[in-house]
PDB file as gemmi writes it, atoms N, CA and C in Angstrom:
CRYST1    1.000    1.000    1.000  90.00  90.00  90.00 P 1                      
ATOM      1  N   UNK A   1      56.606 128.321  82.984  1.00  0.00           N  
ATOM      2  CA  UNK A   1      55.939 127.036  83.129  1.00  0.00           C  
ATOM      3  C   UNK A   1      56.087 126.539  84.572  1.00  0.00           C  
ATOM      4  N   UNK A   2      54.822 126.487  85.599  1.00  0.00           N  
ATOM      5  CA  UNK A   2      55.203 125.458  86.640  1.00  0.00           C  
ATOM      6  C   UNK A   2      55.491 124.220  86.566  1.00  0.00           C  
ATOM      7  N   UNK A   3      56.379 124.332  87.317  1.00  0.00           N  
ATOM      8  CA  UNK A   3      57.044 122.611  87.714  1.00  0.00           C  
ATOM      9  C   UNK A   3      56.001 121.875  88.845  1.00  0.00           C  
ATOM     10  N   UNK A   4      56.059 120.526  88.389  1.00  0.00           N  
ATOM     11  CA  UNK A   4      55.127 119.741  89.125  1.00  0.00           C  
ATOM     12  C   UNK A   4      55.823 118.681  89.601  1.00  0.00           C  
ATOM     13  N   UNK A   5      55.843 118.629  91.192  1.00  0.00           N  
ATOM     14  CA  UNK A   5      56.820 117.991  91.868  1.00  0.00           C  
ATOM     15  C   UNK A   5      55.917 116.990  92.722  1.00  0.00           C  
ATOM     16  N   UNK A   6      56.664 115.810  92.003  1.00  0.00           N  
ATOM     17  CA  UNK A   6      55.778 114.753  92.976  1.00  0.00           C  
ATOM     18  C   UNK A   6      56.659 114.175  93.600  1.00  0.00           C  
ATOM     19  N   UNK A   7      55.992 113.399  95.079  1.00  0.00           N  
ATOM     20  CA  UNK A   7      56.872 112.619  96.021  1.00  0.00           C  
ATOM     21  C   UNK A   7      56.035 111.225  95.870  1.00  0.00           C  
ATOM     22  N   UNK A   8      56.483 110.130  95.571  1.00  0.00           N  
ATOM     23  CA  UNK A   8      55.399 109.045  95.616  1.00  0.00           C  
ATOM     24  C   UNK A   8      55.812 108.077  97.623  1.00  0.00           C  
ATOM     25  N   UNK A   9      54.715 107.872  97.777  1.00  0.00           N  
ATOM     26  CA  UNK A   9      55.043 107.336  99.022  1.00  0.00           C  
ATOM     27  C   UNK A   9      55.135 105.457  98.599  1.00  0.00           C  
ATOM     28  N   UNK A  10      55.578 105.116  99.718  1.00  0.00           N  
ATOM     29  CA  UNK A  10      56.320 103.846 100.221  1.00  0.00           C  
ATOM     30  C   UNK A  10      55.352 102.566  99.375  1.00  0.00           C  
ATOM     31  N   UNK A  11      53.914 102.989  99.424  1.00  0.00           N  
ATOM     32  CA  UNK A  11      52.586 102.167  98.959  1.00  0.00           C  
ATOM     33  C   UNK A  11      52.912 101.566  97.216  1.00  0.00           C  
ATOM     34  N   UNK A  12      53.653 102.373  96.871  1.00  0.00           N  
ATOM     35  CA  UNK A  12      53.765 102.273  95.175  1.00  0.00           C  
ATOM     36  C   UNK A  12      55.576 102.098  94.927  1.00  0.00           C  
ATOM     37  N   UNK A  13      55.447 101.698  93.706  1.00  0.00           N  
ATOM     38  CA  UNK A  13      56.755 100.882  93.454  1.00  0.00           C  
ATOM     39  C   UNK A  13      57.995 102.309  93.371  1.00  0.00           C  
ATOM     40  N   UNK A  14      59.347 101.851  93.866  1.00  0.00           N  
ATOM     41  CA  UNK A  14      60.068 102.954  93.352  1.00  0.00           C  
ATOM     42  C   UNK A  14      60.425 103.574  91.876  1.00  0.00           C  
ATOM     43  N   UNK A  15      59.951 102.456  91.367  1.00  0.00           N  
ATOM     44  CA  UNK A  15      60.100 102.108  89.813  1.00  0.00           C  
ATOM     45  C   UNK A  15      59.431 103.086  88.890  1.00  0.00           C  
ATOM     46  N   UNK A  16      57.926 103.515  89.609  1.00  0.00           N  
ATOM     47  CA  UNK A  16      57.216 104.705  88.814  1.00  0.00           C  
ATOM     48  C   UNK A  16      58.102 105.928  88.552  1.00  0.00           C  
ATOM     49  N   UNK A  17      58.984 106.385  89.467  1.00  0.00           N  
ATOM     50  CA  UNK A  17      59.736 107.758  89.184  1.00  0.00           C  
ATOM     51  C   UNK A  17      60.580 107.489  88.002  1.00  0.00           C  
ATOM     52  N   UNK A  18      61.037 105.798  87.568  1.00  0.00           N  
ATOM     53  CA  UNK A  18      61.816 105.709  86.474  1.00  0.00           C  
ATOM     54  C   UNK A  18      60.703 105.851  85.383  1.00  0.00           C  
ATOM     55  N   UNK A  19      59.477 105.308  85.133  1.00  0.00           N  
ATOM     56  CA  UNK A  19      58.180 105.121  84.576  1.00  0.00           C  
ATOM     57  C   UNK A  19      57.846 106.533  83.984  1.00  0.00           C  
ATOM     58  N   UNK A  20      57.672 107.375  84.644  1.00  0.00           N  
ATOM     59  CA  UNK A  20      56.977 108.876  84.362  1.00  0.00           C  
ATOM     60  C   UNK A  20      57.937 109.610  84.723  1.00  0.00           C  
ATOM     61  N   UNK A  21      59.535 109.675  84.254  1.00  0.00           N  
ATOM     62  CA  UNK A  21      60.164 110.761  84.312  1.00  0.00           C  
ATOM     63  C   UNK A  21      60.337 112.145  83.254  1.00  0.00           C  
ATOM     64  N   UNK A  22      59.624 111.044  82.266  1.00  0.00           N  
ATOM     65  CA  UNK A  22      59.818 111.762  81.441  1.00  0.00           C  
ATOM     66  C   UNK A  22      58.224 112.464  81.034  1.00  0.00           C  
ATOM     67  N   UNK A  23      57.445 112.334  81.898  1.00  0.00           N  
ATOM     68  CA  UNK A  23      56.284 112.802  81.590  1.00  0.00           C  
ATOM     69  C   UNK A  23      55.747 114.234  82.981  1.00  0.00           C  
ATOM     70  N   UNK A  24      56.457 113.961  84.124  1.00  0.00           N  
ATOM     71  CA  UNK A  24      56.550 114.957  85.359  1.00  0.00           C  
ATOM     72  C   UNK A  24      58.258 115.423  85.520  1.00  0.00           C  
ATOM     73  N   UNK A  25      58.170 116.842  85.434  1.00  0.00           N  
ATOM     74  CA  UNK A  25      59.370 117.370  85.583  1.00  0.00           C  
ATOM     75  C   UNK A  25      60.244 116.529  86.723  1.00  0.00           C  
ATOM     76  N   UNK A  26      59.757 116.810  88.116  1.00  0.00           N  
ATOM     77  CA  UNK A  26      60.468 115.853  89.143  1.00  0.00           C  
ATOM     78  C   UNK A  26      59.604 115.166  90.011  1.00  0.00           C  
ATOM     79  N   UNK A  27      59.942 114.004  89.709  1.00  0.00           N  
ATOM     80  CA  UNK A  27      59.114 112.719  90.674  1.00  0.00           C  
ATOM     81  C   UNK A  27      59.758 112.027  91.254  1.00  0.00           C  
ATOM     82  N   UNK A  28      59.898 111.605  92.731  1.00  0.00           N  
ATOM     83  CA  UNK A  28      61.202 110.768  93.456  1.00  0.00           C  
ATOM     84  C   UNK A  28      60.070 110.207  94.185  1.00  0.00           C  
ATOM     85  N   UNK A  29      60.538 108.918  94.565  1.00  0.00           N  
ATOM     86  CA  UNK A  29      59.829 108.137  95.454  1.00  0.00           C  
ATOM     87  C   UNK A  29      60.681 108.407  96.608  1.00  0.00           C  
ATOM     88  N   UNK A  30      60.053 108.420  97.671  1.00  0.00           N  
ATOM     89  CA  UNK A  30      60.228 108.485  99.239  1.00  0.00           C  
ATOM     90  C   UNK A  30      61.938 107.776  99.797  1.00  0.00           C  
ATOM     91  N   UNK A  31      61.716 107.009  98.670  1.00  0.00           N  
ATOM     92  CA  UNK A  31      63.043 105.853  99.357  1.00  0.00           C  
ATOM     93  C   UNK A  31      64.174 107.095  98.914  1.00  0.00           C  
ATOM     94  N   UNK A  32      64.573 107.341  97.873  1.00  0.00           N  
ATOM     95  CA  UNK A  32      65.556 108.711  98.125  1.00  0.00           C  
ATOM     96  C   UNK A  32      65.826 109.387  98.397  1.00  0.00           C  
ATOM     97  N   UNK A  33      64.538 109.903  99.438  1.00  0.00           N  
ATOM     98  CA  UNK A  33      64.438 110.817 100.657  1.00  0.00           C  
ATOM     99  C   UNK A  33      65.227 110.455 101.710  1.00  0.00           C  
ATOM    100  N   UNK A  34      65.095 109.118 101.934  1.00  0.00           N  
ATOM    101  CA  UNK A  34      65.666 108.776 103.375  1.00  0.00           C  
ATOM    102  C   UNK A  34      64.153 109.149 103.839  1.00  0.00           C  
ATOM    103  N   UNK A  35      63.501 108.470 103.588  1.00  0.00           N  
ATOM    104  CA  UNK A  35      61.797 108.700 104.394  1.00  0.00           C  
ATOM    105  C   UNK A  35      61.055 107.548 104.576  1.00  0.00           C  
ATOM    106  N   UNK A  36      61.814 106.357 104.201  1.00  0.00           N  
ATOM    107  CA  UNK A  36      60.671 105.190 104.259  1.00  0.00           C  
ATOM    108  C   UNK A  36      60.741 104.399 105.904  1.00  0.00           C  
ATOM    109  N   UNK A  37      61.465 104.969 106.782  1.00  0.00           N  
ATOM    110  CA  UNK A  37      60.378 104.505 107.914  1.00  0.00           C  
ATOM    111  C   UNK A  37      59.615 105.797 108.502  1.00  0.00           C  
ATOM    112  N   UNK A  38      59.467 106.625 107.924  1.00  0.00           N  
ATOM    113  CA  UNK A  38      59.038 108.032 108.318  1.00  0.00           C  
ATOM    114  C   UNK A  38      57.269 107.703 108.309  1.00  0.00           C  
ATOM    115  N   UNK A  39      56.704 108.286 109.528  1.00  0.00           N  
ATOM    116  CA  UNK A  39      55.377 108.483 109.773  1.00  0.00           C  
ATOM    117  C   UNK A  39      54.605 109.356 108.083  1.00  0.00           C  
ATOM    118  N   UNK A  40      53.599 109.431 108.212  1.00  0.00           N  
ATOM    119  CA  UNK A  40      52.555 109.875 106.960  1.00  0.00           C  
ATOM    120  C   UNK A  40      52.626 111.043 107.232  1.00  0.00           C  
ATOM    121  N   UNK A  41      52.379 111.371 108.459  1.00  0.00           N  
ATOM    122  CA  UNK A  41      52.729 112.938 109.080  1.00  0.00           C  
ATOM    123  C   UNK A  41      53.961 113.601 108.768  1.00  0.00           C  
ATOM    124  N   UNK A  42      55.173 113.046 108.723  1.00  0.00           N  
ATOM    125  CA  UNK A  42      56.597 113.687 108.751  1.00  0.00           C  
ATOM    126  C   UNK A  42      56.685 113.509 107.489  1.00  0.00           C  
ATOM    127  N   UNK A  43      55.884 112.606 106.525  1.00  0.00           N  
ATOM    128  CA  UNK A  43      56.204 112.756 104.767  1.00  0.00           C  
ATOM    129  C   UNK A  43      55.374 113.929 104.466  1.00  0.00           C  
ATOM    130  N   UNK A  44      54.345 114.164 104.939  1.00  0.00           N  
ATOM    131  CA  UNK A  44      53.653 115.266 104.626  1.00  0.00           C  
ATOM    132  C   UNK A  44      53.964 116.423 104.651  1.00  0.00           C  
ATOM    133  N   UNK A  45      54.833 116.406 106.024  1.00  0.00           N  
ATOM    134  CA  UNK A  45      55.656 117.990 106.258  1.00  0.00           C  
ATOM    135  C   UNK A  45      56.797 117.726 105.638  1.00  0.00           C  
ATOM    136  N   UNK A  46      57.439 117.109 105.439  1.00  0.00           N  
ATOM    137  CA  UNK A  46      58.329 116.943 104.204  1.00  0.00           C  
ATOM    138  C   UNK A  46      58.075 117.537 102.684  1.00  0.00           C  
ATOM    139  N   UNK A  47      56.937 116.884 102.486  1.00  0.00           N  
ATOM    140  CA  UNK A  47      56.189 117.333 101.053  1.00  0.00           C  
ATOM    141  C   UNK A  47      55.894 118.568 101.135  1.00  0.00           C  
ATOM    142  N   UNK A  48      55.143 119.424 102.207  1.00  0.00           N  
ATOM    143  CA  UNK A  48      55.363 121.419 102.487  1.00  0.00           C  
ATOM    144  C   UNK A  48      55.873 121.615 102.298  1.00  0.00           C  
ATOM    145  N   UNK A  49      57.441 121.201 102.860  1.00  0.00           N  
ATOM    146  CA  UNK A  49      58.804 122.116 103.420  1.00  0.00           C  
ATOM    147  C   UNK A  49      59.116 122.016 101.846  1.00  0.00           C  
ATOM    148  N   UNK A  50      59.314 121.031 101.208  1.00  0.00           N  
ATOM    149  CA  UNK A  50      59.756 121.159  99.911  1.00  0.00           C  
ATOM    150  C   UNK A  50      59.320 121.335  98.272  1.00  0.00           C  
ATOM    151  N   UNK A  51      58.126 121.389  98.644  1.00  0.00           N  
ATOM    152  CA  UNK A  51      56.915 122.269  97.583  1.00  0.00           C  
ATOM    153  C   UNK A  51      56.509 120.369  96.455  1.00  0.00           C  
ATOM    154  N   UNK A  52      56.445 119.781  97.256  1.00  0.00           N  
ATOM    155  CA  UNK A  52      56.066 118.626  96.518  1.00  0.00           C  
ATOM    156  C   UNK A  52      54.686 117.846  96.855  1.00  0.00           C  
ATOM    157  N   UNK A  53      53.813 117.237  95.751  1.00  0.00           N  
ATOM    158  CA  UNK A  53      52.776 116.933  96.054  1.00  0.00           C  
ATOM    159  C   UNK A  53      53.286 115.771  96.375  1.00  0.00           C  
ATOM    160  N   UNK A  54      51.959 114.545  97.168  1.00  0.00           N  
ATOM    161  CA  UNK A  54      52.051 113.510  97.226  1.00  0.00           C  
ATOM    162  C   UNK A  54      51.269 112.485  96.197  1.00  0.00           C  
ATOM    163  N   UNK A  55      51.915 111.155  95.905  1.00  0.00           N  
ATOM    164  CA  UNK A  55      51.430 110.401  94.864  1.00  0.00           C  
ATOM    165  C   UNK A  55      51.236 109.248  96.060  1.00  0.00           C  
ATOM    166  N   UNK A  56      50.218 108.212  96.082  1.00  0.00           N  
ATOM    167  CA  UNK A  56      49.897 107.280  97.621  1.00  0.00           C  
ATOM    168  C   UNK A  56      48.751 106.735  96.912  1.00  0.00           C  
ATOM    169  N   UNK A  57      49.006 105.722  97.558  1.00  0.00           N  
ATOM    170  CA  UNK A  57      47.823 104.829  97.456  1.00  0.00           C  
ATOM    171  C   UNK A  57      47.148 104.708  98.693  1.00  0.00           C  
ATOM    172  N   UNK A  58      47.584 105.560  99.941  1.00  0.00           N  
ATOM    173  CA  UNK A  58      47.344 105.254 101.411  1.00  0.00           C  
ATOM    174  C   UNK A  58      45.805 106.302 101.725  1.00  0.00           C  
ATOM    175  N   UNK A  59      44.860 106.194 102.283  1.00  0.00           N  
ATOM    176  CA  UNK A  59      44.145 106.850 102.458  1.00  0.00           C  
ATOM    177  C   UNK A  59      44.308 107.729 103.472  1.00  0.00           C  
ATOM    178  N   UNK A  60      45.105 107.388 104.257  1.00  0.00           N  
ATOM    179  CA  UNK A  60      45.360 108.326 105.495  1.00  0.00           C  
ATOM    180  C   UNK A  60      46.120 109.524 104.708  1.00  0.00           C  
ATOM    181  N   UNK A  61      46.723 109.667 104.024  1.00  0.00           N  
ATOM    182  CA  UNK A  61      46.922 111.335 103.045  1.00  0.00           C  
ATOM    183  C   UNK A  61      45.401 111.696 102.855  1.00  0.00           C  
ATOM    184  N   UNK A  62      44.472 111.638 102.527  1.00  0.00           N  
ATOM    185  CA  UNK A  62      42.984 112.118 101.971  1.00  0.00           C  
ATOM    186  C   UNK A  62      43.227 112.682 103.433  1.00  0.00           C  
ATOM    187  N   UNK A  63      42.858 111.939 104.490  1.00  0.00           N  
ATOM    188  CA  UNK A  63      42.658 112.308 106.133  1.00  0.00           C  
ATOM    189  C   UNK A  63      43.489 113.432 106.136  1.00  0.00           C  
ATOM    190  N   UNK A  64      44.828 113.470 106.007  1.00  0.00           N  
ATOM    191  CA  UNK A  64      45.696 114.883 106.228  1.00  0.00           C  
ATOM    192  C   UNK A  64      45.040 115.903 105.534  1.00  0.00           C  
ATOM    193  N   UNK A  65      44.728 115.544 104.095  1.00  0.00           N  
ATOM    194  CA  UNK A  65      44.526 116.859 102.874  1.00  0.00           C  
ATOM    195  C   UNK A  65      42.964 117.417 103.867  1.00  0.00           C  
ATOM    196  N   UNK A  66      42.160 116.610 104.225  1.00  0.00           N  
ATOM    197  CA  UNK A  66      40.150 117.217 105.102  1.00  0.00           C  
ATOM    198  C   UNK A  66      40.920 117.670 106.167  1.00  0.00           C  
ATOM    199  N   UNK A  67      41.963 117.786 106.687  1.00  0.00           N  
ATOM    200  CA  UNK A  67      42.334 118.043 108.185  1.00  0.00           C  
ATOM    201  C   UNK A  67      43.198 119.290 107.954  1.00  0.00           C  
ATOM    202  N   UNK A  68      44.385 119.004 107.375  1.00  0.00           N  
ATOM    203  CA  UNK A  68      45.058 120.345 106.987  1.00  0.00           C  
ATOM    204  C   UNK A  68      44.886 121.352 105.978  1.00  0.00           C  
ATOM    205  N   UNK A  69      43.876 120.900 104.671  1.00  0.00           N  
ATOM    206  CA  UNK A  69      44.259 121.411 103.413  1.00  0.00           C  
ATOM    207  C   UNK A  69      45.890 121.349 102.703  1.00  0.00           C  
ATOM    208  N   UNK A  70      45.744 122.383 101.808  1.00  0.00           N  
ATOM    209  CA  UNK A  70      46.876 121.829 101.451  1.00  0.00           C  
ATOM    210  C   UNK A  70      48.216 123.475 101.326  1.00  0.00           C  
ATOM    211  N   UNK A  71      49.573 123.102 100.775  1.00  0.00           N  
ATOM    212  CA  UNK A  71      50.139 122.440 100.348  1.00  0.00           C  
ATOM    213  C   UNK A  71      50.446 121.490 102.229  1.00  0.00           C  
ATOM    214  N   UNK A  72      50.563 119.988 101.279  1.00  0.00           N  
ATOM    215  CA  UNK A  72      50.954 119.435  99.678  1.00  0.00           C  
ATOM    216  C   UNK A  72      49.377 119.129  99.494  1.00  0.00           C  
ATOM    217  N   UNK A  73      49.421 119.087  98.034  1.00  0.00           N  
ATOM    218  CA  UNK A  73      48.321 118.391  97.194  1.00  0.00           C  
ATOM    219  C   UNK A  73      48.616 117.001  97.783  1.00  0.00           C  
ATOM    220  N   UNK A  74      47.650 116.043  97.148  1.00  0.00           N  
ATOM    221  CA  UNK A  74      47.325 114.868  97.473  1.00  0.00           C  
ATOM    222  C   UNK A  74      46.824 114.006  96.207  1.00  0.00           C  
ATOM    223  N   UNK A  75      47.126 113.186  95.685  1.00  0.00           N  
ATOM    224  CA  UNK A  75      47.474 112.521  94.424  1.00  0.00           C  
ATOM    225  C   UNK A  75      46.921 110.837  94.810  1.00  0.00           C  
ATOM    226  N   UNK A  76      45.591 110.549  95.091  1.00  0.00           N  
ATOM    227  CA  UNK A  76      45.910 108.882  95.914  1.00  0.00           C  
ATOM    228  C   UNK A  76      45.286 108.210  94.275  1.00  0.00           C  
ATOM    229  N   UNK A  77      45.877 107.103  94.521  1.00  0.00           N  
ATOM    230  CA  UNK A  77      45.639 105.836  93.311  1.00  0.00           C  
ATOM    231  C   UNK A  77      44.906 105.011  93.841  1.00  0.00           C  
ATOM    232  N   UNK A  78      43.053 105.302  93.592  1.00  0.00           N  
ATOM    233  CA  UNK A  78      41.749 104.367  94.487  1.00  0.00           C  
ATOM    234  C   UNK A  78      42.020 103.003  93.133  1.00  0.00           C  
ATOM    235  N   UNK A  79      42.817 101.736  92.883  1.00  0.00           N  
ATOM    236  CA  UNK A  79      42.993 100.963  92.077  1.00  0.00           C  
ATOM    237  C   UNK A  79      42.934  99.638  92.163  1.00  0.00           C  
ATOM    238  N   UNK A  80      42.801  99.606  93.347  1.00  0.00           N  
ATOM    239  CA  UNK A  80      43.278  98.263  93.863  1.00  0.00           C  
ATOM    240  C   UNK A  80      44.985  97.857  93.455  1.00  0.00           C  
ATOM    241  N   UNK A  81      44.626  96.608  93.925  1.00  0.00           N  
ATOM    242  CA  UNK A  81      46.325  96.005  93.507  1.00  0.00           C  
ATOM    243  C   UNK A  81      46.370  95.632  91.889  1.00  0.00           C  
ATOM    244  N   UNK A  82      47.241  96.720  91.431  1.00  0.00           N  
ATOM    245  CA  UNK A  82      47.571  96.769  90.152  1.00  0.00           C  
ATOM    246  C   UNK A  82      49.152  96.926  90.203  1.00  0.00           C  
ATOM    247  N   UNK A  83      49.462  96.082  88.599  1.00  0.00           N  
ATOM    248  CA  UNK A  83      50.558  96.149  88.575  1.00  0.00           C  
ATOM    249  C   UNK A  83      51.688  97.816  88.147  1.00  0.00           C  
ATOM    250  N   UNK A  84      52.828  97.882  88.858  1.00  0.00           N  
ATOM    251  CA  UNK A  84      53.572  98.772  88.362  1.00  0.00           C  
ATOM    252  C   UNK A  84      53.292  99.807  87.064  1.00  0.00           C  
ATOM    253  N   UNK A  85      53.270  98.795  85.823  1.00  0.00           N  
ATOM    254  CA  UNK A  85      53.071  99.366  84.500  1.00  0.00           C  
ATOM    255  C   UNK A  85      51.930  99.520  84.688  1.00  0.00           C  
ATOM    256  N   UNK A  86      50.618  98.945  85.035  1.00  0.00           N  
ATOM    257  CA  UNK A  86      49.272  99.335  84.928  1.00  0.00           C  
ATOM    258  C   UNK A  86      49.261 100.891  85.430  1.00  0.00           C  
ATOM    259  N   UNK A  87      50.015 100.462  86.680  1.00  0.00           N  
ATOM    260  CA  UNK A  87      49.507 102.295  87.776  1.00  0.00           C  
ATOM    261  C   UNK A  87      50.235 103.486  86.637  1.00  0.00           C  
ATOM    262  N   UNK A  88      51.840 103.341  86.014  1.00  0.00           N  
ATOM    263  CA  UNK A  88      51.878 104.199  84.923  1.00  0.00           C  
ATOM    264  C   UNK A  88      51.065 104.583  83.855  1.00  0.00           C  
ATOM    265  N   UNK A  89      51.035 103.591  83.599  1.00  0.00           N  
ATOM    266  CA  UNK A  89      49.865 103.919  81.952  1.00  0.00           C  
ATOM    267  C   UNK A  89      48.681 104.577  82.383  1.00  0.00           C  
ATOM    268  N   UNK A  90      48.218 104.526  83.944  1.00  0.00           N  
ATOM    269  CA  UNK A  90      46.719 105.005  84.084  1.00  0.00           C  
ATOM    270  C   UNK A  90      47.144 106.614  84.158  1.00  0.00           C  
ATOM    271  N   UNK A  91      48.540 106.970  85.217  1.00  0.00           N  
ATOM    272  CA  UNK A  91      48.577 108.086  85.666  1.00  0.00           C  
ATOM    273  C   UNK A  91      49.698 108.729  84.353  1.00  0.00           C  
ATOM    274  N   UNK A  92      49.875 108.353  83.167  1.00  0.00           N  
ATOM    275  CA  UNK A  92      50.047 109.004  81.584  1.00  0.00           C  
ATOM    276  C   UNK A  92      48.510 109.195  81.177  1.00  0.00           C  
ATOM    277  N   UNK A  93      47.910 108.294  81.005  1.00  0.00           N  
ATOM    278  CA  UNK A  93      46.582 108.543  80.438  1.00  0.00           C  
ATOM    279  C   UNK A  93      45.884 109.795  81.147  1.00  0.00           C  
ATOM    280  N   UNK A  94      46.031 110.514  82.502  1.00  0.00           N  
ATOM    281  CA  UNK A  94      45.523 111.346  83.196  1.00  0.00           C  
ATOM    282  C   UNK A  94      46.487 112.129  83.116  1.00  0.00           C  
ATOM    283  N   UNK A  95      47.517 112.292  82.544  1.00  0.00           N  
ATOM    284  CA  UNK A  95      48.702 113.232  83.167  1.00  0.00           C  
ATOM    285  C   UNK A  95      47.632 114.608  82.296  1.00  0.00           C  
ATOM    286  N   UNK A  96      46.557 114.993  81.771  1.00  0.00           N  
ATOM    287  CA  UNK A  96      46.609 116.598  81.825  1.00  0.00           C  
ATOM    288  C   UNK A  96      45.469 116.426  83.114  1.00  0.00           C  
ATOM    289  N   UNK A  97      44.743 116.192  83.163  1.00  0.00           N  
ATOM    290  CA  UNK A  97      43.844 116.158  84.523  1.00  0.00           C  
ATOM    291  C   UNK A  97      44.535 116.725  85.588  1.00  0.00           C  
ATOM    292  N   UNK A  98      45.824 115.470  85.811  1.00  0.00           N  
ATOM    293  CA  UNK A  98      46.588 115.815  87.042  1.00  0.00           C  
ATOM    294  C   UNK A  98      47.758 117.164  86.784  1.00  0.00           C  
ATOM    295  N   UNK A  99      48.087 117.734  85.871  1.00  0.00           N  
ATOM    296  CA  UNK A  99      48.494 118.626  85.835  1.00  0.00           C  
ATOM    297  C   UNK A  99      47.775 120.086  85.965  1.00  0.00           C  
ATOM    298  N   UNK A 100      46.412 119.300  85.489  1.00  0.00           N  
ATOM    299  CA  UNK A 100      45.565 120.539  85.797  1.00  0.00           C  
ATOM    300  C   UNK A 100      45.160 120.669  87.099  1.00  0.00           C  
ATOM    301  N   UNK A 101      45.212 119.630  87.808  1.00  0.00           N  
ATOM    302  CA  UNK A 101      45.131 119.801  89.659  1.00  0.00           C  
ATOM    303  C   UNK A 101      45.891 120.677  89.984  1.00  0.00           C  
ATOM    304  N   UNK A 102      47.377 120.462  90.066  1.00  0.00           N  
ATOM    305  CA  UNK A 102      48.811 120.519  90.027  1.00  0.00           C  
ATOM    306  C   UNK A 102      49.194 122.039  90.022  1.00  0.00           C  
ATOM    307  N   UNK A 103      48.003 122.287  89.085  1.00  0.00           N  
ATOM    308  CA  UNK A 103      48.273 124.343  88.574  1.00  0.00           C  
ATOM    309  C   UNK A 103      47.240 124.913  89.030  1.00  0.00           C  
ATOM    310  N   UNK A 104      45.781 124.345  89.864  1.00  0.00           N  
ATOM    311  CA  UNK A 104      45.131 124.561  90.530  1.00  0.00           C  
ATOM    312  C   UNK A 104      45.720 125.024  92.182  1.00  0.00           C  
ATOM    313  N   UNK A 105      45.158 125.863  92.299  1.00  0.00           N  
ATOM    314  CA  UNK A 105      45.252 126.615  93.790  1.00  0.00           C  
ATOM    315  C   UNK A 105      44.302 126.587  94.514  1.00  0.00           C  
ATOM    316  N   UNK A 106      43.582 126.049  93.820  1.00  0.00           N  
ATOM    317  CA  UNK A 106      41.987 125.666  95.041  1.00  0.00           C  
ATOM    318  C   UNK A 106      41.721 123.989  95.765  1.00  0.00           C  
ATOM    319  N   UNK A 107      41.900 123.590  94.291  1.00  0.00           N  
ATOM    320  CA  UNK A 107      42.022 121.738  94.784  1.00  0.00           C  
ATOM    321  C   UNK A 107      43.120 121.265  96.064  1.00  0.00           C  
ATOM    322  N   UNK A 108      42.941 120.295  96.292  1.00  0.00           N  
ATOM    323  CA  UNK A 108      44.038 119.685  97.567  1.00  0.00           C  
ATOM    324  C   UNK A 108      44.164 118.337  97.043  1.00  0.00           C  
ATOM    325  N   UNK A 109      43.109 117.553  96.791  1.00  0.00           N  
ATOM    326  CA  UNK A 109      42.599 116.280  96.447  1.00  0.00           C  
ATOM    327  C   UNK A 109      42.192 115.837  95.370  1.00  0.00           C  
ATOM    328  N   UNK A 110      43.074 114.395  94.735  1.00  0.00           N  
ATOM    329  CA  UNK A 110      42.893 114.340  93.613  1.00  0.00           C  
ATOM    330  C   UNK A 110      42.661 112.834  93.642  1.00  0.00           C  
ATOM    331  N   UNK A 111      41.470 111.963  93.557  1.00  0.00           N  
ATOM    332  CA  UNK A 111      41.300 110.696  93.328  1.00  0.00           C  
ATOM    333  C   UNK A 111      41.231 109.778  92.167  1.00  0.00           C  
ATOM    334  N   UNK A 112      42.414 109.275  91.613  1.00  0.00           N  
ATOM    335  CA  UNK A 112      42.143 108.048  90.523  1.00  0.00           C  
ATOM    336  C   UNK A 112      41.965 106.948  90.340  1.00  0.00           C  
ATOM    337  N   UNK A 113      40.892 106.985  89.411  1.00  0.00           N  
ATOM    338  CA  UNK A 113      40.239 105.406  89.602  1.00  0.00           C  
ATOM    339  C   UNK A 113      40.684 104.492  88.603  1.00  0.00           C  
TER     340      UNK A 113                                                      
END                                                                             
């Protein structure tokens, strides 16, 4: 079974990795990295070096994923300002979609609305 490793960036609550732990093998938000004053660029090569996609609400990841491809995948939440529990329940309600990205080797980019 692949493991599906997400990194959520700085944009979204730390709270989701408590939210969907039990639904993504490993999900850490950025802040346990020691990454939250870290550029988008140095989370990104972060997310390579350590085989983890990104979860963001930031559009400048889309810009990395058309510029570099991938790894890392790219995971952005197009939602507007929604609350914590809202952004979980949307990304449970999608969790086979996004797993099916996740086990995809062609995709880079994954947009939820």
């Amino acid at each position: 079974m692949k493991l599906f490793n997400i990194l959520i960036d700085e944009n979204l609550s730390r709270k989701l990795s408590l939210l969907l732990k039990d639904d993504f093998a490993e999900i850490e938000h950025i802040s346990s990295k020691d990454l939250l004053s870290e550029s988008d660029f140095n989370i990104w090569e972060y997310a390579k070096r350590n085989s983890f996609s990104i979860l963001t609400k930031d559009s400048d990841f889309k810009n990395l994923s058309t510029t570099y491809g991938c790894p890392p995948k790219v995971i952005r939440m197009n939602c507007g300002n929604r609350t914590t529990l809202f952004i979980s329940e949307l990304l449970k309600s999608k969790e086979k979609i996004i797993k099916e990205f996740l086990a995809d080797d062609t995709d880079c980019y994954l947009e939820i609305i």
